[in-house]
N, C-alpha and C positions, 0 to 999 in steps of 0.2 A: 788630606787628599786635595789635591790639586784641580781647578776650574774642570779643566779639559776630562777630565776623568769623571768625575759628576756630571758631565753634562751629556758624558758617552754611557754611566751608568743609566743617566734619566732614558735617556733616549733607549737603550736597549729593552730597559724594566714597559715601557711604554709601548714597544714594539709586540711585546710578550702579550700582553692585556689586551692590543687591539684587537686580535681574533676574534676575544672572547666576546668582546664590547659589541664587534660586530655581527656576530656571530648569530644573538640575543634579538636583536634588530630583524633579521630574517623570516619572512613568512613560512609557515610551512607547505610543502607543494600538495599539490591539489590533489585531490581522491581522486582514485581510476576512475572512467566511467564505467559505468554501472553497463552487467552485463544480464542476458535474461538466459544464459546457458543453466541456471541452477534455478531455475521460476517454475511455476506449473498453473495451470491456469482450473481450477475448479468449479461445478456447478452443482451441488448437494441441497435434494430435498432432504430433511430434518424432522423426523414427528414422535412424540411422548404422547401416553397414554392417559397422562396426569393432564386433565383439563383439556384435551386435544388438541394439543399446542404445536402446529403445523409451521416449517419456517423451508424457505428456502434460502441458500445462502450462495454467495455468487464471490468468491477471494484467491488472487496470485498470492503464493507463499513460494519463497523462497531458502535455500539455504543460510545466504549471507546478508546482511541487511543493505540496501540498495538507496542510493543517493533521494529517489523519486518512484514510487510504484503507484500507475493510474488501473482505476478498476471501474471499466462501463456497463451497466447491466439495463436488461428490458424486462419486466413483466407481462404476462399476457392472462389473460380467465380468456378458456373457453375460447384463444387466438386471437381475440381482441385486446390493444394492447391498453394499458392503463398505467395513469397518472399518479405516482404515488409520491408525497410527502412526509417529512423533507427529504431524504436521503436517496428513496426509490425513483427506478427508470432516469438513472442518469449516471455521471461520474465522480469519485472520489478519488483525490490524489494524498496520497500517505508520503511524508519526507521520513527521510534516515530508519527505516521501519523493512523488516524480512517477511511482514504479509500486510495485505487492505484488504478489506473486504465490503460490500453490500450485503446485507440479509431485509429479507421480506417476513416480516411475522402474517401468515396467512390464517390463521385465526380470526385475527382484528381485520383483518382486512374483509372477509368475507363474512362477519355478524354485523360489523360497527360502522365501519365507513364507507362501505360502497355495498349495502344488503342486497342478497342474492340467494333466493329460494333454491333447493335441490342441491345436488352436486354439481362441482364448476370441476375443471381440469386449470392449476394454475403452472406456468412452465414462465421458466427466467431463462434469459440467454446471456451471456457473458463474454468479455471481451479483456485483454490486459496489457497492458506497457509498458515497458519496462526497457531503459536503455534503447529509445528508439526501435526496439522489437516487439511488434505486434501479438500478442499470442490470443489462441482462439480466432473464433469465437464458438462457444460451446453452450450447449441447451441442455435444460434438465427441468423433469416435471415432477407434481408431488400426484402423488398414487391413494391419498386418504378420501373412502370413499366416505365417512365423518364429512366434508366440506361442501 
Protein backbone atom coordinates (compact mmCIF):
# COMPACT_ATOMS: atom_id res chain seq x y z
CA UNK A 1 0.00 0.00 0.00
CA UNK A 2 1.27 3.08 -1.03
CA UNK A 3 1.99 6.46 1.30
CA UNK A 4 -0.77 8.33 -0.07
CA UNK A 5 -3.29 5.78 0.61
CA UNK A 6 -2.45 5.19 4.30
CA UNK A 7 -2.48 8.31 5.09
CA UNK A 8 -6.13 8.94 3.35
CA UNK A 9 -6.86 5.56 5.29
CA UNK A 10 -5.62 7.26 8.52
CA UNK A 11 -7.32 10.30 7.87
CA UNK A 12 -10.74 8.90 7.12
CA UNK A 13 -10.49 6.04 10.13
CA UNK A 14 -9.89 9.38 12.28
CA UNK A 15 -12.55 11.30 10.77
CA UNK A 16 -15.09 8.27 11.89
CA UNK A 17 -13.95 8.20 15.69
CA UNK A 18 -13.99 12.09 16.09
CA UNK A 19 -17.83 12.21 16.57
CA UNK A 20 -17.50 9.81 18.99
CA UNK A 21 -14.41 11.35 20.89
CA UNK A 22 -16.40 14.36 20.85
CA UNK A 23 -19.39 13.42 21.38
CA UNK A 24 -18.24 11.82 25.08
CA UNK A 25 -16.96 15.45 25.91
CA UNK A 26 -20.47 16.99 25.84
CA UNK A 27 -22.46 18.04 28.70
CA UNK A 28 -25.74 16.92 29.11
CA UNK A 29 -28.46 19.72 28.68
CA UNK A 30 -29.98 21.11 31.45
CA UNK A 31 -33.41 19.91 33.32
CA UNK A 32 -36.48 21.70 32.38
CA UNK A 33 -37.42 24.13 34.93
CA UNK A 34 -39.30 22.94 37.35
CA UNK A 35 -43.07 23.43 37.04
CA UNK A 36 -45.72 23.73 40.12
CA UNK A 37 -48.75 22.62 37.52
CA UNK A 38 -48.53 19.07 39.18
CA UNK A 39 -47.76 20.52 43.13
CA UNK A 40 -50.53 20.77 45.72
CA UNK A 41 -49.89 22.61 48.69
CA UNK A 42 -51.38 20.76 52.09
CA UNK A 43 -52.04 21.55 55.65
CA UNK A 44 -53.18 18.21 57.67
CA UNK A 45 -53.81 17.92 61.43
CA UNK A 46 -52.74 14.20 62.35
CA UNK A 47 -53.94 12.36 65.74
CA UNK A 48 -53.60 8.54 67.03
CA UNK A 49 -55.31 7.36 69.95
CA UNK A 50 -52.08 5.45 70.93
CA UNK A 51 -50.47 7.98 73.48
CA UNK A 52 -52.31 11.07 72.10
CA UNK A 53 -50.01 11.82 69.55
CA UNK A 54 -51.30 14.90 67.90
CA UNK A 55 -49.05 16.36 64.69
CA UNK A 56 -49.86 18.80 62.38
CA UNK A 57 -48.13 18.45 59.13
CA UNK A 58 -47.65 21.25 56.55
CA UNK A 59 -46.00 19.47 52.70
CA UNK A 60 -46.14 20.40 48.69
CA UNK A 61 -46.18 16.81 46.92
CA UNK A 62 -45.92 16.64 43.74
CA UNK A 63 -46.26 14.29 40.86
CA UNK A 64 -42.83 14.49 39.31
CA UNK A 65 -39.84 15.22 41.30
CA UNK A 66 -38.78 18.92 41.03
CA UNK A 67 -35.27 20.51 40.60
CA UNK A 68 -36.16 22.68 44.16
CA UNK A 69 -39.40 22.41 46.43
CA UNK A 70 -39.50 25.20 49.35
CA UNK A 71 -42.11 24.66 52.23
CA UNK A 72 -42.80 27.93 54.70
CA UNK A 73 -45.06 27.10 57.69
CA UNK A 74 -46.29 29.15 60.99
CA UNK A 75 -47.47 27.80 64.07
CA UNK A 76 -49.85 29.36 66.24
CA UNK A 77 -51.67 28.11 70.10
CA UNK A 78 -54.55 29.86 70.80
CA UNK A 79 -53.35 32.67 67.70
CA UNK A 80 -50.31 33.57 69.26
CA UNK A 81 -47.58 32.61 67.12
CA UNK A 82 -44.68 30.44 68.34
CA UNK A 83 -41.02 29.67 68.03
CA UNK A 84 -40.52 26.37 67.32
CA UNK A 85 -37.20 24.38 67.04
CA UNK A 86 -35.31 23.33 64.89
CA UNK A 87 -37.32 22.83 62.04
CA UNK A 88 -40.71 24.76 63.03
CA UNK A 89 -42.18 28.35 62.01
CA UNK A 90 -39.85 28.64 59.31
CA UNK A 91 -38.57 27.30 55.79
CA UNK A 92 -37.34 24.10 54.32
CA UNK A 93 -35.99 23.55 50.84
CA UNK A 94 -35.89 19.93 49.44
CA UNK A 95 -33.55 19.49 46.17
CA UNK A 96 -34.43 16.66 43.36
CA UNK A 97 -37.45 15.45 45.79
CA UNK A 98 -41.56 15.11 44.64
CA UNK A 99 -42.61 16.26 48.37
CA UNK A 100 -41.06 18.59 51.53
CA UNK A 101 -42.68 18.86 54.17
CA UNK A 102 -42.68 20.54 57.93
CA UNK A 103 -44.65 18.69 60.61
CA UNK A 104 -45.20 20.07 64.31
CA UNK A 105 -45.56 16.98 66.89
CA UNK A 106 -48.01 18.89 69.28
CA UNK A 107 -47.90 16.56 71.98
CA UNK A 108 -44.23 17.57 72.88
CA UNK A 109 -45.06 20.74 72.28
CA UNK A 110 -47.88 21.37 74.46
CA UNK A 111 -46.48 18.95 77.90
CA UNK A 112 -42.61 19.56 77.38
CA UNK A 113 -41.44 22.59 75.85
CA UNK A 114 -43.68 25.27 76.19
CA UNK A 115 -46.27 23.80 79.22
CA UNK A 116 -49.83 24.95 78.93
CA UNK A 117 -52.59 24.09 81.24
CA UNK A 118 -56.37 23.30 79.60
CA UNK A 119 -57.01 23.04 75.91
CA UNK A 120 -54.95 25.18 73.38
CA UNK A 121 -56.41 25.36 69.74
CA UNK A 122 -52.92 24.90 67.60
CA UNK A 123 -53.39 25.81 63.75
CA UNK A 124 -50.19 25.97 61.16
CA UNK A 125 -50.51 27.95 58.03
CA UNK A 126 -48.44 26.95 54.97
CA UNK A 127 -47.07 28.33 52.10
CA UNK A 128 -44.94 26.53 48.88
CA UNK A 129 -42.62 27.14 45.95
CA UNK A 130 -42.07 25.51 43.49
CA UNK A 131 -40.73 26.75 39.99
CA UNK A 132 -40.96 30.37 41.01
CA UNK A 133 -44.83 29.67 41.83
CA UNK A 134 -46.22 30.63 44.85
CA UNK A 135 -48.74 28.26 46.10
CA UNK A 136 -51.06 28.88 49.08
CA UNK A 137 -50.98 29.93 51.70
CA UNK A 138 -53.33 27.57 53.61
CA UNK A 139 -54.36 27.08 57.38
CA UNK A 140 -55.36 24.09 59.28
CA UNK A 141 -56.03 23.39 62.91
CA UNK A 142 -56.00 20.26 65.11
CA UNK A 143 -59.60 19.61 66.85
CA UNK A 144 -58.01 17.36 70.01
CA UNK A 145 -59.81 18.43 72.77
CA UNK A 146 -56.84 15.85 74.79
CA UNK A 147 -54.41 19.15 74.20
Amino acid sequence: MSRFRLSILAVAVFALAAPGVSGAKRKPPPPPPDSAADCTLAVEPFATDYLVLVSLNVSVRCATPKQSITVGSQLTRDGVALEVLPLGSGTRTCTNASACSISYDLFSIDTVTIPAPGNQVYCATGTGLVGGVTLGPTTACEEDARL
